[in-house]
C-alpha positions as CSV (number, residue, x, y, z in Angstrom):
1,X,163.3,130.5,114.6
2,X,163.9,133.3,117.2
3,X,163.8,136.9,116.2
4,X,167.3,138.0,116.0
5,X,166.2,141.4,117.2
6,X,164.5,139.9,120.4
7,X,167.8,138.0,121.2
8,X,169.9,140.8,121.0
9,X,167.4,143.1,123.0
10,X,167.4,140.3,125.7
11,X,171.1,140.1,126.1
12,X,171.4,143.7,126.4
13,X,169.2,143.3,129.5
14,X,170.8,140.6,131.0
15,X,173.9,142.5,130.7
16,X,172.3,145.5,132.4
17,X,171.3,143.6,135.1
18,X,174.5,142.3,135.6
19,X,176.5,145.2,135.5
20,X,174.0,147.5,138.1
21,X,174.6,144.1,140.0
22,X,177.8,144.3,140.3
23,X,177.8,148.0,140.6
24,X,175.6,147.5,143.7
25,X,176.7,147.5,147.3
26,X,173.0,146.4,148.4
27,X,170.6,144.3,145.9
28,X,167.2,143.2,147.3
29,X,164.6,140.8,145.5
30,X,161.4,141.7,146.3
31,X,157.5,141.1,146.0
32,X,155.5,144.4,145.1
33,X,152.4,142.9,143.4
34,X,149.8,144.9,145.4
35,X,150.9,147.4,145.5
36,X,148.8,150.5,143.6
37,X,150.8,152.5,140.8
38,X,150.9,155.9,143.3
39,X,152.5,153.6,146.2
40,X,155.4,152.1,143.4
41,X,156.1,155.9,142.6
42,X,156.4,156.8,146.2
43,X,158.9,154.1,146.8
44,X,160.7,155.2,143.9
45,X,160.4,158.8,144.6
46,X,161.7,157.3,148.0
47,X,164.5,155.5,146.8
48,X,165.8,158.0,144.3
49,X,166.5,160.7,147.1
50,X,169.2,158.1,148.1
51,X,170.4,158.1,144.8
52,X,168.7,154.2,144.5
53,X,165.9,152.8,142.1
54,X,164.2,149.4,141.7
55,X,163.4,147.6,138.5
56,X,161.2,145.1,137.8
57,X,162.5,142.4,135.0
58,X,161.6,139.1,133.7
59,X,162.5,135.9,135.9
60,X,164.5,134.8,132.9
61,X,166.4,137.1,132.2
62,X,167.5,137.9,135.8
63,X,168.1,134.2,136.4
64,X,170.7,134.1,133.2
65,X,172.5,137.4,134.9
66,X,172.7,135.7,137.9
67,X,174.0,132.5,136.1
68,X,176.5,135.0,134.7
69,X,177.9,136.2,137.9
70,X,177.9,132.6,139.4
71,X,174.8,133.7,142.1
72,X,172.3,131.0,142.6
73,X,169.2,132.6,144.3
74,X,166.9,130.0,142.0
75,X,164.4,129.8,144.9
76,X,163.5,133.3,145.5
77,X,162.6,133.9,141.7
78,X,159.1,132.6,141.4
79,X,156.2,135.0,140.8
80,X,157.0,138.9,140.0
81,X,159.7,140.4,141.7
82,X,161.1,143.3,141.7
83,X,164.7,144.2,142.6
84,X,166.1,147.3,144.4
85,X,169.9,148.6,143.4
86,X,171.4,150.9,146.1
87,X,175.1,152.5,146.1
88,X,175.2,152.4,149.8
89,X,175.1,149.1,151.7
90,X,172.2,149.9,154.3
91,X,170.3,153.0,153.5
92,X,168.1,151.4,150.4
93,X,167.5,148.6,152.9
94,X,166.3,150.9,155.2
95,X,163.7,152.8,153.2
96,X,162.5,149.4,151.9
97,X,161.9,147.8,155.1
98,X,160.6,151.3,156.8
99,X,158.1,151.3,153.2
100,X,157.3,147.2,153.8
101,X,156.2,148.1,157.4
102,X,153.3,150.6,155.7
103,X,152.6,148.5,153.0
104,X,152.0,144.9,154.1
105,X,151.6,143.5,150.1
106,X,155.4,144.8,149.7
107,X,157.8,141.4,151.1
108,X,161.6,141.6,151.4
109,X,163.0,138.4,150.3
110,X,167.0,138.1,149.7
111,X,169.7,140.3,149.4
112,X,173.0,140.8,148.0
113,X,174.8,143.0,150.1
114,X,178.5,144.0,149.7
115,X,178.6,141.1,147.5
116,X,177.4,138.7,149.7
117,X,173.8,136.8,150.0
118,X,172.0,137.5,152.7
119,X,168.6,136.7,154.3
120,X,165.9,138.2,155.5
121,X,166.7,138.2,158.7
122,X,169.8,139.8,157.9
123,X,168.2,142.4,155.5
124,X,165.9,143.3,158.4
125,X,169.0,144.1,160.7
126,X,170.5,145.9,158.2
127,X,167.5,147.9,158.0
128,X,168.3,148.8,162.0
129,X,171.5,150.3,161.6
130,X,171.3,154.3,161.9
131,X,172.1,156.1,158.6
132,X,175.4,157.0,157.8
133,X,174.8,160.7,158.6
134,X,173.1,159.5,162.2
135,X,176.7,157.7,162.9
136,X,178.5,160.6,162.2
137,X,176.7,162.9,164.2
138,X,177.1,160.5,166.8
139,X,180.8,160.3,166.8
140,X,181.0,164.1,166.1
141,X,179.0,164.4,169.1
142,X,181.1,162.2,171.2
143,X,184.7,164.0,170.1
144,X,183.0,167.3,171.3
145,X,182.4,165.3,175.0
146,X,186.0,164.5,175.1
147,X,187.2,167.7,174.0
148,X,184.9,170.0,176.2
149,X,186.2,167.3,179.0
150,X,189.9,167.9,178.1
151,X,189.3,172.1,178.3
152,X,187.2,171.8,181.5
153,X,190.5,169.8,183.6
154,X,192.7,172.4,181.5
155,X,190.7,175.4,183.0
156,X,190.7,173.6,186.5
157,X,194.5,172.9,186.0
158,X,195.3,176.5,185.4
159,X,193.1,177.4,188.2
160,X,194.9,175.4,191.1
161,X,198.5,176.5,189.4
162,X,197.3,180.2,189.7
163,X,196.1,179.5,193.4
164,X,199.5,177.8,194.1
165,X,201.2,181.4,193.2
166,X,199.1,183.0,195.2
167,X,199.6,181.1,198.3
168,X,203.1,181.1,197.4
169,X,203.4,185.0,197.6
């Protein structure tokens, strides 16, 4: 007969996994064996300046939280995996893939991201996107174009009307 302690210990995992789950705008499944324990703490030392993490939990019990949230990723769960939780939908995906292209042994292999199941393929342009703080720059950058644009054709404007006068006189 099972261990009542065990069981209850076992539920209280599968319930963490579910919630950080659903709390998570990116999840990625991926394979770390290889990988020495100094590279693991660098991609979590990585990770947790984005204010992510990654766990590693049994197959079982990630399946059953899965099962629980009505995900079916069955064929991506064989052999260890570990599985990254991010609050932001493309910045954990980049430090993952920019890690995976130092660290051949590390393989991204599914993703959840905004809710929805996405591929590699996907993850990997994901992983393309500037940051958040790149995009803003941009468009900052851009608005002070327009605006230094708009004062420059001001200043000329002013210009010709004060010419104008002057021929006027």
């Amino acid at each position: 007969m099972a261990n009542p302690k065990v069981i209850e210990k076992k539920k209280t995992i599968v319930n963490e996994i579910t919630e950080k789950i659903k709390e998570a705008q990116s999840v990625v499944f991926f394979d770390y064996s290889g990988l020495s324990v100094v590279e693991l703490t660098e991609l979590r030392k990585a990770l947790k300046e984005i204010d992510s993490e990654f766990k590693v939990y049994k197959n079982t019990l990630t399946r059953r939280a899965l099962n629980n949230l009505n995900i079916d990723l069955e064929n991506y769960l064989e052999g260890p995996k570990a599985i990254l939780f991010g609050p932001d939908a493309v910045a954990p995906i980049k430090v993952l893939n920019d890690f995976a292209k130092k660290h051949d042994t590390l393989e991204m292999k599914v993703g959840i991201v905004e809710g929805q199941i996405v591929g590699l393929d996907t993850l990997k342009e994901l992983a393309k996107i500037p940051s958040k703080d790149t995009l803003l720059n941009q468009f900052a950058y851009g608005l002070m174009g327009v605006v230094r644009d708009f004062a420059i054709c001001v200043d000329l404007y002013a210009k010709k009307l004060e010419e104008n006068k002057k021929e006027e006189l």
